[in-house]
N, C-alpha and C positions, 0 to 999 in steps of 0.2 A: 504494500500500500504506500503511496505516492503523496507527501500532505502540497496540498497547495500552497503552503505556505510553512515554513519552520526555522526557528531560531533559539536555540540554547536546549528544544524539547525534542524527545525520538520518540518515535513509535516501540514501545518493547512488546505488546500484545493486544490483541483485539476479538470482540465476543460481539453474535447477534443475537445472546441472550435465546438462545433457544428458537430463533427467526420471530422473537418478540423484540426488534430492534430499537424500538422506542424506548426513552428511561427518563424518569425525573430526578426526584432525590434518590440519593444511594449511601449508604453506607459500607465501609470496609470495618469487617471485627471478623477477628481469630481467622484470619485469613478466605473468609467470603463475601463476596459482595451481596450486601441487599438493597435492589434498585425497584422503584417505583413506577409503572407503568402508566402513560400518559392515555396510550390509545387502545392499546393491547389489555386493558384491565387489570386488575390485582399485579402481584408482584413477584420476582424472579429471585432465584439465588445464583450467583455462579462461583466458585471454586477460582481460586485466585492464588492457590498455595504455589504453584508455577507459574509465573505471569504473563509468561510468555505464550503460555496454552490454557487459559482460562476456559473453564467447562460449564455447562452452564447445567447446573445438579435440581433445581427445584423449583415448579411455577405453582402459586398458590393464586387461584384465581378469584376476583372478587363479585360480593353480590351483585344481581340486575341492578345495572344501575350504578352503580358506585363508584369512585375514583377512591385508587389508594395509593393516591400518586407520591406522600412523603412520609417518608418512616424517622426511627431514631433507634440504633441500639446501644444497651450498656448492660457487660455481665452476661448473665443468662436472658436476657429481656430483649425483647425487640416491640416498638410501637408500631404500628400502622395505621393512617388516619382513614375515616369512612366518612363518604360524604357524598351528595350528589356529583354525579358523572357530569360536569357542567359542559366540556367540550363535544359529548354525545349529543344534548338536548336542542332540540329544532330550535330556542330562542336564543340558539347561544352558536348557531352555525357560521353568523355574521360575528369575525370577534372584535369586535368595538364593542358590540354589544356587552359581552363579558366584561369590560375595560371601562365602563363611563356606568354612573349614577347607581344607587341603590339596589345591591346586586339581592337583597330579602325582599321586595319590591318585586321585581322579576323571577325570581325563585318561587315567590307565592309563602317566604315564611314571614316577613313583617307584617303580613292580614294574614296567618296561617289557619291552611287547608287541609289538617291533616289527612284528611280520606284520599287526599288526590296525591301523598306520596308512595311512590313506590323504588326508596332507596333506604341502605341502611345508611344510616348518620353514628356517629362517633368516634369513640378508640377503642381499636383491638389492640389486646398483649399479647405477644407470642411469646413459649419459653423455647431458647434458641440454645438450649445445651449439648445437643444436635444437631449443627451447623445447619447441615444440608437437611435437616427434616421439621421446619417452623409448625409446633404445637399451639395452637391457639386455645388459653388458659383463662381469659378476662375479657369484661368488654364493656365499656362506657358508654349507657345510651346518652343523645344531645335531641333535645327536641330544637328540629328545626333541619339547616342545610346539613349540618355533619361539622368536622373539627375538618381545619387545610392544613394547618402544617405545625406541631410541636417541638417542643424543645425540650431533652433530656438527659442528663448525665449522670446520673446513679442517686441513690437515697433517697428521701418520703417524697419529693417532690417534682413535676412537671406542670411546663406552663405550653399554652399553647392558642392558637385561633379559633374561636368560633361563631360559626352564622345559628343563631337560638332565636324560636320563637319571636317575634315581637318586635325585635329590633333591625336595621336597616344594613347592616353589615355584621363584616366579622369581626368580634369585641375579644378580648382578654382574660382566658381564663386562667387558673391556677388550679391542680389534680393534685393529689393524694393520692402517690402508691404504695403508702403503708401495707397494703393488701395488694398485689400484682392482679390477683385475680378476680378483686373490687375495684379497680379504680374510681375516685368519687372525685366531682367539681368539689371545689373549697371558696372557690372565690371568683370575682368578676369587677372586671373595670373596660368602659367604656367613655368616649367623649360626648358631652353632651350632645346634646341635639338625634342621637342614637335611636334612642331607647323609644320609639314611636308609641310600643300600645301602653306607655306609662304618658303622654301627651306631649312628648320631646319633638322639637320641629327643630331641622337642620339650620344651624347660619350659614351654611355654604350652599354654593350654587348646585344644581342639580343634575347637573353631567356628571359629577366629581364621585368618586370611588373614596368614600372616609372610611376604610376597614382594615383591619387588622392583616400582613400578612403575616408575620409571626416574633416570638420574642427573643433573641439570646441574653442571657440571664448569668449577672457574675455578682457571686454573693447576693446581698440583700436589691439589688439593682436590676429591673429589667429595660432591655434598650429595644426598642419596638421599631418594627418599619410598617406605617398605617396606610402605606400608599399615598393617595394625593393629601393623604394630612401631616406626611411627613413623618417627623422624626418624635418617637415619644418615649419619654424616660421616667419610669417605674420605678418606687420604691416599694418593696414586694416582704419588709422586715416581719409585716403580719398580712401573712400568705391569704386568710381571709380577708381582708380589706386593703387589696394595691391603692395608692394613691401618687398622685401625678407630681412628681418632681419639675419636668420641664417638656415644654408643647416646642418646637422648631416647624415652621411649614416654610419652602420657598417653591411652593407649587400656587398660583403663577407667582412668577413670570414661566418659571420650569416648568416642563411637563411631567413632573408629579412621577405615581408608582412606584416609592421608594419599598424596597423587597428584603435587605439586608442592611442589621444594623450591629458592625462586628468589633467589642471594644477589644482595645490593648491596655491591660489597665497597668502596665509595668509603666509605660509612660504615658499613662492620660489620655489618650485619643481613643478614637471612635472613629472607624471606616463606615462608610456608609453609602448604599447603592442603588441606585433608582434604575429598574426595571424597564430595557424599553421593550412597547408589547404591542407594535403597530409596525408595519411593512415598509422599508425604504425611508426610515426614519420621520413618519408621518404625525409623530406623538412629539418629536424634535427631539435635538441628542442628549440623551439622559449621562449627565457623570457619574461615577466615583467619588464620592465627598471624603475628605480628611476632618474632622471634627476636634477642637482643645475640647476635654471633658474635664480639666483638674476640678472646675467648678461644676458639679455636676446640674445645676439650676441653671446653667447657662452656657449650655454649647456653644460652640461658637468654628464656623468652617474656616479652615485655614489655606485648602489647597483642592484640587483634585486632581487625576487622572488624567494621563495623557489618552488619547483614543486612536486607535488603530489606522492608521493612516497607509500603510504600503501599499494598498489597492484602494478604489473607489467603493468600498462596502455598505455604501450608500444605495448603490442602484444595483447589485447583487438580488436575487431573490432572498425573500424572509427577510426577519427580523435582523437587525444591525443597532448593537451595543450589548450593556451591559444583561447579565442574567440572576448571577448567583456568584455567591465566594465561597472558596474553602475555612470552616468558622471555629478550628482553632482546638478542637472539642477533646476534651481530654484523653489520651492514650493515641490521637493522630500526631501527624506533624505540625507543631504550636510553634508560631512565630511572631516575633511585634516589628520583623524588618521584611519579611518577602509574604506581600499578599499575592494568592493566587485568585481569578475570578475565570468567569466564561463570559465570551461574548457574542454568544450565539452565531452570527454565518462569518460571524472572525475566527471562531476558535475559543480557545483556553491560551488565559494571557498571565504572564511572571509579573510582579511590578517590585522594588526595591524603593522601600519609603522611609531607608536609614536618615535621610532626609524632608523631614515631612510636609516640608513647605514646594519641597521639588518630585514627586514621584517620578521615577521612571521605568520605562517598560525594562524586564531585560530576556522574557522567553517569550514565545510564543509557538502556537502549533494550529493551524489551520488542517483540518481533515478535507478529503476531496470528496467531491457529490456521490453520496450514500447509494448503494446499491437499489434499494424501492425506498418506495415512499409508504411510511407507516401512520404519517397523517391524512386522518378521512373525512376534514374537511371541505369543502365546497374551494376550490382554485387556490389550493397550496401547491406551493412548488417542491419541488427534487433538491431539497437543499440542506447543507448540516446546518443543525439549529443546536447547537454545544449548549448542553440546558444547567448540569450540574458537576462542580469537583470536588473532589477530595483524596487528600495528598497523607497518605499512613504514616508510620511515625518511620520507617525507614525512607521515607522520602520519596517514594514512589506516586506518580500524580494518576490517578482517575479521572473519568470523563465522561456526562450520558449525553445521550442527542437523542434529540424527539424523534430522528428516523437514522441513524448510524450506528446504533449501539455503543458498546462499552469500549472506550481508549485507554490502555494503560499505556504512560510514559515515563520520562524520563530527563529531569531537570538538568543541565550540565552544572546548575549552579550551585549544589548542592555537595558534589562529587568531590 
């Protein structure tokens, strides 16, 4: 395989996940990958002990209906979210649609109808002491759309997104896994204006996506990426009652969708990434932000990301910028000087922020147009859409694409 583009990064292996070439979040633990399935439904395992020959050992498929497109594992555990299949459903075939205004509105759960669902909503636990054979042990029902994406890293607690009954997006929850095979909400924080069947009317305009996409959480601190609400920072010290340290929005002027919000708390900063989710940069080009957090009431951006410039990635088929970051997560590879992210029909991109007012790129790896197209969509194109990475703790970097399957590579910078 031939990358269209590469610098500092090699190809060492490649997997089409069992000809379910699609993948979202993934995670690597005790040497398998567990990747999330965008189109292909439920989720895959593959065997990553040789990287070079990754195998692709287990597809656990999900209910009618459902997306379990992000997982998390730690230990014996593995999460998987359930929620509606939103890229399935005829209101969501147009994706703007998906992208602008009150997505509980459109879902049917901010006036909810429960007879007219027919998806599971929540968290599944699986006990994963069996690499290759995911036991499903727990499950958290959500009245409403389901949970999108959580965050977890061992002991009583996870936080996470969800679209619930009543309200107009996806708000903030807090889990208790004191019991793996209980999991229970603890707690809930959303932005005003949210909460509709309590009498909350929005102060923002009504194209705008105010929802939750999810938390990473260091100590008592969660740093939230809300989409077009931006940047929002949690003190989470009583897991039942989070309360809001500090609101950041610069959506506009920006086009909003901020997705990842990845602190370095060794020296104060906060990387942070806004999501672009429209074709030929039609949402306008979303950065990379660098954030000072010494004050944690008052972020404050200092820099961003340079963007991928060696081709015109502009007028490329699909998506062009940013997607997701590799976020640091205990027993991977942890750094506060080389952020790794994806940038969908650029690749998976290196940056060096030992200076953090200057980022610079220093790898990159462009894949070449994917063998099929596993988006089923309405006029998607043949194109790699680099959706999720994460780089182990020996330095080895992963990689999903909505239609290319799994990359493993190989940093030179690392070496």
């Amino acid at each position: 395989m031939t990358p269209d583009f590469a610098r500092n990064l090699r190809l060492v292996g490649h997997s089409d996940q069992g000809g379910r070439a699609d993948g979202v979040q993934l995670m690597v633990h005790r040497g398998y990958a567990y990747i999330g399935h965008m189109f292909s439904k439920g989720f895959s395992v593959v065997d990553v002990r040789d990287p070079r020959h990754p195998r692709t050992v287990a597809y656990q498929p999900a209910p009618p209906n459902t997306w379990n497109i992000h997982l998390q594992t730690h230990d014996d555990l593995l999460l998987v979210i359930h929620a509606k299949d939103m890229f399935a459903a005829d209101e969501f075939q147009d994706e703007r649609e998906y992208y602008q205004g009150a997505l509980g509105r459109k879902v049917g759960t901010a006036q909810p109808d429960r007879n007219a669902r027919n998806w599971r909503a929540g968290l599944a636990v699986y006990d994963i002491s069996k690499g290759d054979r995911p036991r499903e042990i727990g499950f958290m029902p959500i009245e409403g759309g389901g949970v999108h994406r959580v965050w977890y890293t061992g002991g009583r607690w996870a936080y996470a997104s969800a679209l619930i009954d009543g309200f107009s997006d996806y708000m903030f929850i807090t889990i208790d896994m004191s019991d793996p095979t209980q999991p229970r909400e603890a707690g809930r924080f959303w932005l005003p204006g949210m909460n509709i069947a309590g009498g909350e009317s929005p102060s923002w305009d009504a194209s705008r996506r105010y929802g939750l996409h999810h938390p990473i959480v260091h100590g008592d601190t969660a740093y939230c990426a809300w989409r077009d609400a931006g940047l929002v920072v949690l003190d989470v010290s009583d897991r039942s009652k989070p309360s809001l340290l500090a609101h950041r929005n610069w959506s506009p002027p920006f086009g909003g969708g901020t997705h990842n919000c990845l602190p370095l708390p060794d020296r104060d900063l906060l990387v942070v990434l806004d999501e672009a989710v429209l074709d030929h940069q039609e949402d306008g080009e979303k950065p990379i932000w660098i954030f000072d957090v010494r004050e944690p009431s008052n972020p404050v951006s200092i820099s961003t990301f340079p963007s991928p410039r060696e081709t015109d990635y502009k007028r490329k088929p699909g998506h062009f910028g940013p997607h997701n970051l590799h976020e640091n997560r205990p027993g991977s590879f942890v750094s506060s000087e080389l952020i790794f992210a994806t940038y969908q029909n650029a690749g998976v991109r290196v940056f060096d922020i030992r200076d953090p007012f200057q980022p610079l790129e220093v790898g990159a790896f462009v894949p070449p147009q994917p063998e099929q197209l596993m988006d089923r969509r309405p006029n998607r194109a043949k194109v790699i859409q680099s959706c999720d990475v994460f780089v182990d703790a020996g330095g080895l970097v992963y990689s999903t694409d909505y239609n290319g399957g799994l990359y493993i590579l190989e940093f030179d910078g690392l070496r």
